[in-house]
PDB file of N, CA, C and O in Angstrom:
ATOM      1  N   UNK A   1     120.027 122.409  84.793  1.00  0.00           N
ATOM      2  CA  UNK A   1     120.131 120.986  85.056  1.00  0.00           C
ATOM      3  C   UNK A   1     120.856 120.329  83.881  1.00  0.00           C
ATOM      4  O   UNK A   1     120.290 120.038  82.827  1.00  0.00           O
ATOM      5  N   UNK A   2     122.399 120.076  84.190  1.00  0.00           N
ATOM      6  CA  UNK A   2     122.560 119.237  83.389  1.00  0.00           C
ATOM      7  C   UNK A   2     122.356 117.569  83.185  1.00  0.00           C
ATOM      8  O   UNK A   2     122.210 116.849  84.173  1.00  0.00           O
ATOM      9  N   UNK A   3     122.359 117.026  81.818  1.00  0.00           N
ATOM     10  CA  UNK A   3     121.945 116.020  81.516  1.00  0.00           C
ATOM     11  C   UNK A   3     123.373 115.166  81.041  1.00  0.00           C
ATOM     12  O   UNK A   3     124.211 116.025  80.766  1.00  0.00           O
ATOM     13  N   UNK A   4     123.771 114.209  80.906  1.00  0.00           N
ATOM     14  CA  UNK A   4     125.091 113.495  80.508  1.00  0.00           C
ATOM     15  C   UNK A   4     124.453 112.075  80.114  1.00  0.00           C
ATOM     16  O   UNK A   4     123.930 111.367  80.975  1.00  0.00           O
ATOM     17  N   UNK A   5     124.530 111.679  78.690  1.00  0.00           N
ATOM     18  CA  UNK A   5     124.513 110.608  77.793  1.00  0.00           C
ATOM     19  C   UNK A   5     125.442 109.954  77.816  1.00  0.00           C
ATOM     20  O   UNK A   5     126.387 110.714  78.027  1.00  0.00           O
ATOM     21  N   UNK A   6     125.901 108.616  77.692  1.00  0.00           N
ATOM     22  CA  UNK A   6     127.131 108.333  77.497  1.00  0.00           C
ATOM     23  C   UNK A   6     126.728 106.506  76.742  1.00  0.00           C
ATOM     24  O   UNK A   6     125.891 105.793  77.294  1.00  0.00           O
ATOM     25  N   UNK A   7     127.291 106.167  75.807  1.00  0.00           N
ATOM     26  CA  UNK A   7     126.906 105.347  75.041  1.00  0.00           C
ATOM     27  C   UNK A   7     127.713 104.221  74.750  1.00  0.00           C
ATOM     28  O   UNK A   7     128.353 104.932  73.975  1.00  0.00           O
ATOM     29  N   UNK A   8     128.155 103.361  74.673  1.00  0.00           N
ATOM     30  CA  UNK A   8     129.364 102.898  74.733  1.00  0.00           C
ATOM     31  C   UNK A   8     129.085 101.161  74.619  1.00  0.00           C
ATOM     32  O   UNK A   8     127.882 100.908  74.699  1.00  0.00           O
ATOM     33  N   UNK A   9     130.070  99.793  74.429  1.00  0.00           N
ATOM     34  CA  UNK A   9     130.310  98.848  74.096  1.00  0.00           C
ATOM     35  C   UNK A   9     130.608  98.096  75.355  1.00  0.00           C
ATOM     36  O   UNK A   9     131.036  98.653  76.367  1.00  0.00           O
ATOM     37  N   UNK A  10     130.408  97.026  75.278  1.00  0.00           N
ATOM     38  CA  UNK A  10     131.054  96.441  76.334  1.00  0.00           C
ATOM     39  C   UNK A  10     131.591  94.998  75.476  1.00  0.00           C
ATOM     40  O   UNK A  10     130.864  94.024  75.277  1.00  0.00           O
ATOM     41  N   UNK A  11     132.965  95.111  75.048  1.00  0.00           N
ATOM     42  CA  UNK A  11     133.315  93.673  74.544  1.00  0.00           C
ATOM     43  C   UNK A  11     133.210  92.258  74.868  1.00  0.00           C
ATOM     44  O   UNK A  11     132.983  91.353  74.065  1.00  0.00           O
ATOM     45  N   UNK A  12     133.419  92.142  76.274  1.00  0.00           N
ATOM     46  CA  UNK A  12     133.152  90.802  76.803  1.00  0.00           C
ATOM     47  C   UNK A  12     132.204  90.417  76.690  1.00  0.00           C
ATOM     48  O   UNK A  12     132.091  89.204  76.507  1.00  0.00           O
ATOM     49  N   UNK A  13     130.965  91.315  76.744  1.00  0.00           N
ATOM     50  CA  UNK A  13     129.653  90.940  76.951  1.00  0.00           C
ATOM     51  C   UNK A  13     128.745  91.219  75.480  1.00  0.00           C
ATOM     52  O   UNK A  13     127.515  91.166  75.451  1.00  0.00           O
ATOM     53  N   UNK A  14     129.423  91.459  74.542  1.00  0.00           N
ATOM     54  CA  UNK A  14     129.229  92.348  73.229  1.00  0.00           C
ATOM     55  C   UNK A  14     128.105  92.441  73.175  1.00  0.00           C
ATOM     56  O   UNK A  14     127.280  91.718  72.617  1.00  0.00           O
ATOM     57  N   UNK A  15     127.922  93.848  74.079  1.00  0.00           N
ATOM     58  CA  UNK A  15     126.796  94.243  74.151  1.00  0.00           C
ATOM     59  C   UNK A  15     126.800  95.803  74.403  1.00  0.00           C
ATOM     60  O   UNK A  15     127.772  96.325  74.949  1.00  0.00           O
ATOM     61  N   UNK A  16     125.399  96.750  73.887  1.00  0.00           N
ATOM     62  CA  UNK A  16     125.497  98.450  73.788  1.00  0.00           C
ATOM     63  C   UNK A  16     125.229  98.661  74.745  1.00  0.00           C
ATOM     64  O   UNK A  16     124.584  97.702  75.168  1.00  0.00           O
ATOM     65  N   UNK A  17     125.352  99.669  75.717  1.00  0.00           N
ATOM     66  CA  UNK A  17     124.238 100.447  77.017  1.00  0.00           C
ATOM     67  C   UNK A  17     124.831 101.655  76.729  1.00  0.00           C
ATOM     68  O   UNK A  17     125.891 101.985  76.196  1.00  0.00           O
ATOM     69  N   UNK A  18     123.936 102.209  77.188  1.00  0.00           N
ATOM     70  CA  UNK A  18     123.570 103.647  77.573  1.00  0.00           C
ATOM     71  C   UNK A  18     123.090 104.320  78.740  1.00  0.00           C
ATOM     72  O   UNK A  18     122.044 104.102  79.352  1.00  0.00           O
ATOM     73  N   UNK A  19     124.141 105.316  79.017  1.00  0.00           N
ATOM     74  CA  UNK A  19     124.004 105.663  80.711  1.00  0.00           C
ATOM     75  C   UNK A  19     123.417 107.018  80.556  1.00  0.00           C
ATOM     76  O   UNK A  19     123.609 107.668  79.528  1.00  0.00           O
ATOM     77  N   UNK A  20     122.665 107.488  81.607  1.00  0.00           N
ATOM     78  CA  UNK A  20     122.314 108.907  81.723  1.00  0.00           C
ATOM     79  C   UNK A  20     122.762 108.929  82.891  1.00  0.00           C
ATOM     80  O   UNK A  20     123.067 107.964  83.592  1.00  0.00           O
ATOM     81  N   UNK A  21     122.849 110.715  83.283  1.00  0.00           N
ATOM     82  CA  UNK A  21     122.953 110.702  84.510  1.00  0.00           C
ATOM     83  C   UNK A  21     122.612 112.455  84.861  1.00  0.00           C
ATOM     84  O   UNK A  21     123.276 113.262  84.210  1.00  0.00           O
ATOM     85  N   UNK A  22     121.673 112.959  85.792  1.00  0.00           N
ATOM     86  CA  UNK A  22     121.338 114.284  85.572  1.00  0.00           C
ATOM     87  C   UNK A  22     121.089 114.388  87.061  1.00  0.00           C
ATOM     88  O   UNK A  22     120.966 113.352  87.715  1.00  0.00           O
ATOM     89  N   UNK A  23     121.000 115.706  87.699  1.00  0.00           N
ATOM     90  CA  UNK A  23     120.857 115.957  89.103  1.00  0.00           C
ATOM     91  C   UNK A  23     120.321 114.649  90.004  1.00  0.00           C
ATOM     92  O   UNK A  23     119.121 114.900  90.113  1.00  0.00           O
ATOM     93  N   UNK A  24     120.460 113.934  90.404  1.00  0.00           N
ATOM     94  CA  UNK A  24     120.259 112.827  91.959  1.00  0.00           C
ATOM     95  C   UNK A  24     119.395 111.417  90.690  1.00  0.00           C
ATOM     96  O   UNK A  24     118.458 110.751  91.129  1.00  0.00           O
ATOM     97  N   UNK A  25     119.838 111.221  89.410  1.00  0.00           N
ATOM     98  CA  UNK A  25     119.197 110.200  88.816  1.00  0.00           C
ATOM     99  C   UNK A  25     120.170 109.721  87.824  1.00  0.00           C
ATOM    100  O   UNK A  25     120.502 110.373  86.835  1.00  0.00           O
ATOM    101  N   UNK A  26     120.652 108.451  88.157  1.00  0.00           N
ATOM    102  CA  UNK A  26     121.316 107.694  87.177  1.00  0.00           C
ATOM    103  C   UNK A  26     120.605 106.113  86.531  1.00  0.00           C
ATOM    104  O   UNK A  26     120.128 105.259  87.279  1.00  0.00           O
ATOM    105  N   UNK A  27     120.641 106.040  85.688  1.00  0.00           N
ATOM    106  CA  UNK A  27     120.122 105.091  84.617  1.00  0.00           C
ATOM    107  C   UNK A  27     120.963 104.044  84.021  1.00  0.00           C
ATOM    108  O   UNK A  27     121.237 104.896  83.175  1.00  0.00           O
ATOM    109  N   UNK A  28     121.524 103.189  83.710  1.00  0.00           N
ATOM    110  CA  UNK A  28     121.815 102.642  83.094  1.00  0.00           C
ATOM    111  C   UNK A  28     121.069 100.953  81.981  1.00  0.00           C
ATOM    112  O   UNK A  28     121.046  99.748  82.233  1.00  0.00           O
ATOM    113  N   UNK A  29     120.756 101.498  81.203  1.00  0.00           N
ATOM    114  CA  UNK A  29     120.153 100.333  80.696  1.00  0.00           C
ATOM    115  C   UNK A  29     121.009  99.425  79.173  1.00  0.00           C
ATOM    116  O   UNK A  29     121.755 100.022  78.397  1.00  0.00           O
ATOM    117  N   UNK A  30     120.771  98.413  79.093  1.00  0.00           N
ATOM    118  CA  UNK A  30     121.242  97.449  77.949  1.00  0.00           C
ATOM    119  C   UNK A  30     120.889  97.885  76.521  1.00  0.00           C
ATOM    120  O   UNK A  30     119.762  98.377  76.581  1.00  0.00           O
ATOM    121  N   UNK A  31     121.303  97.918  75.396  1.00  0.00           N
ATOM    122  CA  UNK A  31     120.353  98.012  74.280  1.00  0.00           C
ATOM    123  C   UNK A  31     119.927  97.264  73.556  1.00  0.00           C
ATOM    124  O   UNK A  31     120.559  97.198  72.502  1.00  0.00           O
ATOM    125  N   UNK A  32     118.836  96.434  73.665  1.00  0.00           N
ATOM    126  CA  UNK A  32     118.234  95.075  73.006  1.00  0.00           C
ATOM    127  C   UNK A  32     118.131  95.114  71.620  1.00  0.00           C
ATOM    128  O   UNK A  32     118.640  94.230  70.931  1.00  0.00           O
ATOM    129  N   UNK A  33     117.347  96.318  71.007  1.00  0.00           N
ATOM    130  CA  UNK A  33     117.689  96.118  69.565  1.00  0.00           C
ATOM    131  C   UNK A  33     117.584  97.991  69.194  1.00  0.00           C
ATOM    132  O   UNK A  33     117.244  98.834  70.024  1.00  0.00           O
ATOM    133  N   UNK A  34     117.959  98.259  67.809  1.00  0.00           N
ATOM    134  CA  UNK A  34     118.021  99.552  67.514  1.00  0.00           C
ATOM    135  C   UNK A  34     116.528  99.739  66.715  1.00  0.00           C
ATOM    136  O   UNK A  34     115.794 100.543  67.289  1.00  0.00           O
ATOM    137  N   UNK A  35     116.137  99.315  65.861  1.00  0.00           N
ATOM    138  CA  UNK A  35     115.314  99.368  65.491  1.00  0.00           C
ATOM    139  C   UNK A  35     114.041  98.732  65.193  1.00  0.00           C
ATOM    140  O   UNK A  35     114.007  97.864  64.321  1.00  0.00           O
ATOM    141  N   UNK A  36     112.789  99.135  65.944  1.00  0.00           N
ATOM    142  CA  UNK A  36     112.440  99.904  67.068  1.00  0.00           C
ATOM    143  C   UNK A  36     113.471 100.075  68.331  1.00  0.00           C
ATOM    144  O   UNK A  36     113.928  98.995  68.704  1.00  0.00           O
ATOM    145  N   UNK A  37     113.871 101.077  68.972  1.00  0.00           N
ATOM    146  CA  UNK A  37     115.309 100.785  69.629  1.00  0.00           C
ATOM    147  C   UNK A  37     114.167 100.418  71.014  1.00  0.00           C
ATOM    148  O   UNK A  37     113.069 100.909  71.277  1.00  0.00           O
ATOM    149  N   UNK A  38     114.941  99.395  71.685  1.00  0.00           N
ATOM    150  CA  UNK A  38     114.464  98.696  72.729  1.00  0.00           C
ATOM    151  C   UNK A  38     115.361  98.667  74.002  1.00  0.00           C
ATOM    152  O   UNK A  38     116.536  98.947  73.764  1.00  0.00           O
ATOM    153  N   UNK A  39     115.127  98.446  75.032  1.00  0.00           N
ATOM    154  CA  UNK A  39     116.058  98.950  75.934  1.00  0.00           C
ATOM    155  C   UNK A  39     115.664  98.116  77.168  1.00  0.00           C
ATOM    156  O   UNK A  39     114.500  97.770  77.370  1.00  0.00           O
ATOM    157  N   UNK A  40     116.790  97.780  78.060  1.00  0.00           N
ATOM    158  CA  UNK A  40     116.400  96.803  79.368  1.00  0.00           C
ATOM    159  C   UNK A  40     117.077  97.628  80.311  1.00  0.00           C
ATOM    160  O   UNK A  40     118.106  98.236  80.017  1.00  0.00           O
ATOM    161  N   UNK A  41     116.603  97.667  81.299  1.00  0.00           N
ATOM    162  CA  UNK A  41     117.216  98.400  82.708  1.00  0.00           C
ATOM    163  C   UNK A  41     118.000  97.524  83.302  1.00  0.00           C
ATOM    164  O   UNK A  41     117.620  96.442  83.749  1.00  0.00           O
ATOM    165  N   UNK A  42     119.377  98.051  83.336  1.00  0.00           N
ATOM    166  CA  UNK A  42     120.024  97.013  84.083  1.00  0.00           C
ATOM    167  C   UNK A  42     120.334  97.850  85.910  1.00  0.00           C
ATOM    168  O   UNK A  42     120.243  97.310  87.012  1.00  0.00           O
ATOM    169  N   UNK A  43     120.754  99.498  85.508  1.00  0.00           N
ATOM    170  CA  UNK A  43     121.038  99.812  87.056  1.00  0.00           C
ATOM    171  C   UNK A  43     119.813 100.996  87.021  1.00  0.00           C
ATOM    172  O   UNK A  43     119.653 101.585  85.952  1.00  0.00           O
ATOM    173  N   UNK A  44     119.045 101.310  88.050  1.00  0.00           N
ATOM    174  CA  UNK A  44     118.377 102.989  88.275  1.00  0.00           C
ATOM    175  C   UNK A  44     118.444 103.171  89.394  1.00  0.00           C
ATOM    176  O   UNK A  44     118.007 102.496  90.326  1.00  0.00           O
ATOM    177  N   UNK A  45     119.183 104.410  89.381  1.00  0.00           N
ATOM    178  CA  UNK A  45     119.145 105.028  91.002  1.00  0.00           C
ATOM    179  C   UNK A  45     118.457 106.211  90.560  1.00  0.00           C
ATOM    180  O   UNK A  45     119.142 106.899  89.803  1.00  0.00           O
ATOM    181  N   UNK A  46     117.268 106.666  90.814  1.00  0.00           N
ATOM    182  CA  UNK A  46     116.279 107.853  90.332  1.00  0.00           C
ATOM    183  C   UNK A  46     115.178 108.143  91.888  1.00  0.00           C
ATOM    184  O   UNK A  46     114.098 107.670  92.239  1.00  0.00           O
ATOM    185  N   UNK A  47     116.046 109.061  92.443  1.00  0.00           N
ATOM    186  CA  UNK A  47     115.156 109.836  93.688  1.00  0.00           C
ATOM    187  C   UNK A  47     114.742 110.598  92.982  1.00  0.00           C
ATOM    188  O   UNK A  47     115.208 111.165  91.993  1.00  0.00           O
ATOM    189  N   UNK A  48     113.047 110.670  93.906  1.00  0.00           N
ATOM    190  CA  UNK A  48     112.085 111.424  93.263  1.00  0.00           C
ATOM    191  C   UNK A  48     111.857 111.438  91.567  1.00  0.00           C
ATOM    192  O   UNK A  48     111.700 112.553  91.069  1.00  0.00           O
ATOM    193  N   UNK A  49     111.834 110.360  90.743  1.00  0.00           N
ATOM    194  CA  UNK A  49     111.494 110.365  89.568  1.00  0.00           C
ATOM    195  C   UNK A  49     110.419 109.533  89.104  1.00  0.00           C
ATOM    196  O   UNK A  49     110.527 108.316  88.952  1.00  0.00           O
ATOM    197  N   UNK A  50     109.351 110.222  88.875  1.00  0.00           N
ATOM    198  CA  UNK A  50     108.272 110.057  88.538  1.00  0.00           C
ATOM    199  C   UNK A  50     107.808 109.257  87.831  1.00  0.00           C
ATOM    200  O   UNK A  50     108.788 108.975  87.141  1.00  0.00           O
ATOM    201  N   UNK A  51     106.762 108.473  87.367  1.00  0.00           N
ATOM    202  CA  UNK A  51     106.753 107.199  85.905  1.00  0.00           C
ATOM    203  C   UNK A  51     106.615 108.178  84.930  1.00  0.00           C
ATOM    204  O   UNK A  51     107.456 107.972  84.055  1.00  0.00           O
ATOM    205  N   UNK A  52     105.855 109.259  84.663  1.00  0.00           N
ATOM    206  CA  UNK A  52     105.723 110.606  83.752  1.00  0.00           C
ATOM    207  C   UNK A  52     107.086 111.101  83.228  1.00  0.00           C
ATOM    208  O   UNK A  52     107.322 111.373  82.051  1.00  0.00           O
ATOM    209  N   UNK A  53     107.939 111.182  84.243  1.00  0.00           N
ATOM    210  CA  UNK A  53     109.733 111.476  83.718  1.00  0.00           C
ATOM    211  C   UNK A  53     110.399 110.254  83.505  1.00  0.00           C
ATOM    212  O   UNK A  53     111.103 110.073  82.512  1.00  0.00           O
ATOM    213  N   UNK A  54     110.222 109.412  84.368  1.00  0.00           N
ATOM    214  CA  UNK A  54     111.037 108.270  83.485  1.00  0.00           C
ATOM    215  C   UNK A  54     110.424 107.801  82.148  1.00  0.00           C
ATOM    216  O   UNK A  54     111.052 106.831  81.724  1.00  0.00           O
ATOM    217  N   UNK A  55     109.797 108.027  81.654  1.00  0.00           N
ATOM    218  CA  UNK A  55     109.225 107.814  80.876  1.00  0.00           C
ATOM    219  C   UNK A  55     109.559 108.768  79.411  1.00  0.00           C
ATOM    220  O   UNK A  55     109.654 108.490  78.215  1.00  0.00           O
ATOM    221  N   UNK A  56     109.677 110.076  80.260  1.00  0.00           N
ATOM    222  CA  UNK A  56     110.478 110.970  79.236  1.00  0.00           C
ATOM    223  C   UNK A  56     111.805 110.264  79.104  1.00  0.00           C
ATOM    224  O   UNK A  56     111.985 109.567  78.106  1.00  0.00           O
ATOM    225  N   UNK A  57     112.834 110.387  80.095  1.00  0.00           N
ATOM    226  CA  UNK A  57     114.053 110.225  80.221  1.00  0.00           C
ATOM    227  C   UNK A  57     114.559 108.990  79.530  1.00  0.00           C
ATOM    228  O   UNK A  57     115.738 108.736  79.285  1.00  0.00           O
ATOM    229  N   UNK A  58     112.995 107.906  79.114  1.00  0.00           N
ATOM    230  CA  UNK A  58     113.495 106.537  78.410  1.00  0.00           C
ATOM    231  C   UNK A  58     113.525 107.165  76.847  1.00  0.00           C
ATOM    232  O   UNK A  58     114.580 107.111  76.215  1.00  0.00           O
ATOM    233  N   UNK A  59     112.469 107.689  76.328  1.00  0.00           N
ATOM    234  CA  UNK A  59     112.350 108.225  75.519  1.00  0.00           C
ATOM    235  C   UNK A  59     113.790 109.302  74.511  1.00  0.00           C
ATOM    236  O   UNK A  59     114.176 109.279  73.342  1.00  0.00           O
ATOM    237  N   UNK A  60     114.166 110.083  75.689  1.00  0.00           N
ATOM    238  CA  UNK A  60     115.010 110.622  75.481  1.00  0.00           C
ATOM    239  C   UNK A  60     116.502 109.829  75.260  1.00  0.00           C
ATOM    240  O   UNK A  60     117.383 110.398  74.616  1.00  0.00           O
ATOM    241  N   UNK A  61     116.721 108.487  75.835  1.00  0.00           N
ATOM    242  CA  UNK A  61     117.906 107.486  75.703  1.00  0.00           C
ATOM    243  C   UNK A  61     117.710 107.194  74.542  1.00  0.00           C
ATOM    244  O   UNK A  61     118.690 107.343  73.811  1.00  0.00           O
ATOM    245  N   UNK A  62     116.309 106.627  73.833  1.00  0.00           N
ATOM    246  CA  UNK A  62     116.040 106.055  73.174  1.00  0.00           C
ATOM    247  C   UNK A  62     116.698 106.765  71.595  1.00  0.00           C
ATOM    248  O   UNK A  62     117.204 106.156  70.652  1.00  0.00           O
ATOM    249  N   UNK A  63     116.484 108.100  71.744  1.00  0.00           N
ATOM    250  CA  UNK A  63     116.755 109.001  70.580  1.00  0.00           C
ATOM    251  C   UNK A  63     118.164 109.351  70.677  1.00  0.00           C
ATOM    252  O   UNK A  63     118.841 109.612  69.682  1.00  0.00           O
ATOM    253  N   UNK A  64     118.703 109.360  72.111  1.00  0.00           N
ATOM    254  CA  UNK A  64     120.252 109.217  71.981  1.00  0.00           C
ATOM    255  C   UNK A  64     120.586 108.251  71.210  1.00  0.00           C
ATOM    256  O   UNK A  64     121.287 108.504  70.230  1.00  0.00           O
ATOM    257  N   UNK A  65     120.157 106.913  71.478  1.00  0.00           N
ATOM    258  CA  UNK A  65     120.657 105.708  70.676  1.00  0.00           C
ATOM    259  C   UNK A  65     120.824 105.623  69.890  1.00  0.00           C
ATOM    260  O   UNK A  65     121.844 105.017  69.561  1.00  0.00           O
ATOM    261  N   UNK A  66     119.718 106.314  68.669  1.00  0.00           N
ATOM    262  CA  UNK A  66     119.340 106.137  67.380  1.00  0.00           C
ATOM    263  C   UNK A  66     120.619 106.776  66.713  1.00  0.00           C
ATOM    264  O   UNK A  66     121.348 106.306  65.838  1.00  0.00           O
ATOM    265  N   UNK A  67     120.694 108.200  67.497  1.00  0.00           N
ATOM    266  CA  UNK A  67     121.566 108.707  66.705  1.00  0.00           C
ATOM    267  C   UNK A  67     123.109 108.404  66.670  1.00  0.00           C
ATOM    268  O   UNK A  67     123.824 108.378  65.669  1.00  0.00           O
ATOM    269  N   UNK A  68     123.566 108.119  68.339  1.00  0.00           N
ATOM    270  CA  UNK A  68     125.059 107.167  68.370  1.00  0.00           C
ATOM    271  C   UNK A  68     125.169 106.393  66.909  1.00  0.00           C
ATOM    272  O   UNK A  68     125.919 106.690  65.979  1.00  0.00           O
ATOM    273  N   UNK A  69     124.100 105.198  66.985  1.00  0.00           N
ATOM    274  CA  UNK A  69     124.047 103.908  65.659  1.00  0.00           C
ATOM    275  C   UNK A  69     124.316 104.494  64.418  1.00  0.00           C
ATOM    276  O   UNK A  69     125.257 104.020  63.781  1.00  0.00           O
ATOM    277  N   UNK A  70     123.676 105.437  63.937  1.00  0.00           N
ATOM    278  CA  UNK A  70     123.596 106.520  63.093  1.00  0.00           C
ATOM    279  C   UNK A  70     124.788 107.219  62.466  1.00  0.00           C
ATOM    280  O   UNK A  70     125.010 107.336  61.261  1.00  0.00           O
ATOM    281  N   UNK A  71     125.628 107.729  63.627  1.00  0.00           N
ATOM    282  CA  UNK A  71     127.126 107.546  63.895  1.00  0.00           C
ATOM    283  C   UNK A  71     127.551 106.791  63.778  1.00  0.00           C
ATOM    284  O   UNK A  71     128.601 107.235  63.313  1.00  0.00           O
ATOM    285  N   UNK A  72     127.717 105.389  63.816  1.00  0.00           N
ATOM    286  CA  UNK A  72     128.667 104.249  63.772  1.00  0.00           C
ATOM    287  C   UNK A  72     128.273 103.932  62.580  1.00  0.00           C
ATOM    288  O   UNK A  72     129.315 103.688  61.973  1.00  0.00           O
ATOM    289  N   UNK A  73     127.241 103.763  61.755  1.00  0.00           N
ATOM    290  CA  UNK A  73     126.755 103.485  60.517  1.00  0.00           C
ATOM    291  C   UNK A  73     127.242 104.231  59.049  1.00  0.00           C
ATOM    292  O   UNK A  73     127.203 103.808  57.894  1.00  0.00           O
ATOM    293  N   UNK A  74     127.856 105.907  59.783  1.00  0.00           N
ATOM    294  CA  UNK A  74     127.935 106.663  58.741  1.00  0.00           C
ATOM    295  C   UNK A  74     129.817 106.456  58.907  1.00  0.00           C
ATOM    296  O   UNK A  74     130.658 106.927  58.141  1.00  0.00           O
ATOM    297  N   UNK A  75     130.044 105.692  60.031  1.00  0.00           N
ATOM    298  CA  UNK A  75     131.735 105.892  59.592  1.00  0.00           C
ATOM    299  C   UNK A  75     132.043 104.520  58.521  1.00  0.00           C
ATOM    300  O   UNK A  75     132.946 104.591  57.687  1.00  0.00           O
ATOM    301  N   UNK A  76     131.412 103.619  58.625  1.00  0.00           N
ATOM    302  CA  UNK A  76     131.178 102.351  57.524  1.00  0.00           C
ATOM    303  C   UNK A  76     130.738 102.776  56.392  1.00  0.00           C
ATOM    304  O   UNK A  76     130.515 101.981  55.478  1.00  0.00           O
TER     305      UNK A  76
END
């Protein structure tokens, strides 16, 4: 099962999101702040996904995030 992160800017709206997307479940949420990193759902299409896995799967964005920022922090 693959998994696909994808992290990215949106200028007009200068604002972060972060997309997942893994067998029949796509995510897309806003990123409110990095630290504590906080997160708003803006799209979910998630057949058959559980509150137990989404719950992982937020978790798991969440630590994507950290480290993207982390990245953008260490090229400054």
């Amino acid at each position: 099962m693959k998994k696909t992160f994808k992290f990215f800017f949106e200028p007009s709206e200068e604002q972060y999101y972060v997309y997942y997307e893994s067998l029949g479940k796509t995510l897309l949420f806003k990123v409110d702040q990095v630290n504590p990193t906080m997160l708003s759902r803006v799209f979910e299409s998630a057949m058959f996904l559980s509150s137990f896995e989404r719950g992982q799967v937020i978790e798991e964005m969440e630590e994507f995030v950290k480290k993207e920022f982390e990245k953008l922090q260490d090229r400054f």
